[in-house]
N, C-alpha and C positions, 0 to 999 in steps of 0.2 A: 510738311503737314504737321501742325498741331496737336497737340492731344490734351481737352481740355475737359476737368470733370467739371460737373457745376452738381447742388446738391441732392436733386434728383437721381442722379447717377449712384451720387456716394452711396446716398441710401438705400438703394439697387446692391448693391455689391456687400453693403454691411446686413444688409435684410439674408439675404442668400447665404454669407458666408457664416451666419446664425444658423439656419436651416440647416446648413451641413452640417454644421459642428455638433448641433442639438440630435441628429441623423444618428451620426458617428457615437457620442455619446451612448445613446441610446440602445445602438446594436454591442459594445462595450458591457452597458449593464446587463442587457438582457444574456446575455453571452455568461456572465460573472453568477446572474441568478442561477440559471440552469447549471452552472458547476455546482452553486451552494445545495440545490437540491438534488442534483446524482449522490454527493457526498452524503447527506440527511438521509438518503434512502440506504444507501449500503450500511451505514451503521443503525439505522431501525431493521433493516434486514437480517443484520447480523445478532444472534442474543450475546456472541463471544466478546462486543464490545462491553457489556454491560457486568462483565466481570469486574470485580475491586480487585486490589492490589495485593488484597491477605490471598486472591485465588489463585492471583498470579504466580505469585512467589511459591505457591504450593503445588501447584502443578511442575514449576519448576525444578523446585525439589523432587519430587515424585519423577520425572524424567530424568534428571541425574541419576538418580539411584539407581537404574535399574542396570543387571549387569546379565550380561547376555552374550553369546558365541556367537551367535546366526540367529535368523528370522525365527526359524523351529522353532528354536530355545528362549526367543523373545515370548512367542505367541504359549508356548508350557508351561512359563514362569509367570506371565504376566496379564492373559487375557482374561479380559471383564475386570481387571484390579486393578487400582488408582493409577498405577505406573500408565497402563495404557489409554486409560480413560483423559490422564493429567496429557499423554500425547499428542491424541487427536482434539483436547481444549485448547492446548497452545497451536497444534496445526491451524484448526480454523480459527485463532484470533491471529496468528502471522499470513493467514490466508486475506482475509478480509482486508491488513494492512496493504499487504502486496497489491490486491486487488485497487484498494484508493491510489496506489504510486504509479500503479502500470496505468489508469487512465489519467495520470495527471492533475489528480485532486488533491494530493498530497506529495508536498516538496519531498525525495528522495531524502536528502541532505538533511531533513529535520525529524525525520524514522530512524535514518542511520544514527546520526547523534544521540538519540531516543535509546532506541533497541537494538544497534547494531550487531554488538558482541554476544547478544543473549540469542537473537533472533539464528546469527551466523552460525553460531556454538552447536544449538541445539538442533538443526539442522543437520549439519557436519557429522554428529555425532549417532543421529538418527536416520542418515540419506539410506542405509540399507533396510531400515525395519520400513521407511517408507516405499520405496521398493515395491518391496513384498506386500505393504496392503495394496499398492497400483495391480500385483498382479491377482491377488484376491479380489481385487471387486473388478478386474477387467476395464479399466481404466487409467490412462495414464495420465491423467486431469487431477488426480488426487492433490490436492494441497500445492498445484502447478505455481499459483499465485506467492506461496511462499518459499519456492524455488525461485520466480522470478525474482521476488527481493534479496533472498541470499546474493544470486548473481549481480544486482544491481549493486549491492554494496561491494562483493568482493572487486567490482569495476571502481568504485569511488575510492575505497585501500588502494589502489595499483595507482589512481590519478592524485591522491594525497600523500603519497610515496613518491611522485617524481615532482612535485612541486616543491618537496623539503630540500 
């Protein structure tokens, strides 16, 4: 038996195999918008994105400095003054970043490149005074998001370490 297209056919098969493609396509972009708009929403939601770089830098500073024994001694020395103010500004602007990474709206690899060491540092340096706000406000969700990112990175160090 034969198998014999003649033009009718072709154009059968090329009509359809348009239709899918245009299909496919289509659930692609639509797929692509709705990431663009989760993203647009979380940083309209967030005011921390809308920080300059002179506030960043300053909070920074203001969290380096502060020098502290334990929680007590953080929250005697420090509460309601820039030190702690400048903490929970960077909390929830590494929160907000965490938050785009952990659903996938933001390449891991191009935060870490970004803010890796700043993000890790001040983290690392701060895991006990955050702590203690978790148990202050009876929540252990505080700033969870930029714990996820610490840990996402300190996973990329450990996979960029065995690939040298």
């Amino acid at each position: 038996m034969s198998f014999v297209l003649d033009i009718p056919t072709v154009s059968v098969v090329i009509a359809s195999a348009s239709v899918i493609g245009s299909a496919v396509y289509y659930l692609i972009e639509t797929r692509h918008q709705r990431r663009i708009r989760q993203t647009e929403s979380i940083i309209r939601l967030s005011p921390w994105f809308s920080m300059d770089a002179k506030d960043i830098q300053e909070a920074i500073k203001n969290v380096c400095s502060a020098e502290y024994d334990d929680y007590k001694d953080y929250l005697a020395k420090y509460a309601g003054k820039p030190e702690q103010v400048s903490l929970k500004l960077l909390g929830n602007y590494f929160e907000g970043i965490g938050l785009l990474v952990s659903r996938n709206l933001v390449e891991v690899d191009l935060v870490f490149d970004f803010w890796g060491d700043v993000a890790e540092s001040v983290w690392d340096d701060n895991e006990e005074i955050i702590k203690g706000m978790r148990q202050d406000s009876g929540t252990q969700y505080t700033f969870a998001y930029w714990e996820f990112l610490v840990k996402e990175f300190k996973k990329r160090k450990i996979a960029l370490s065995k690939n040298k």
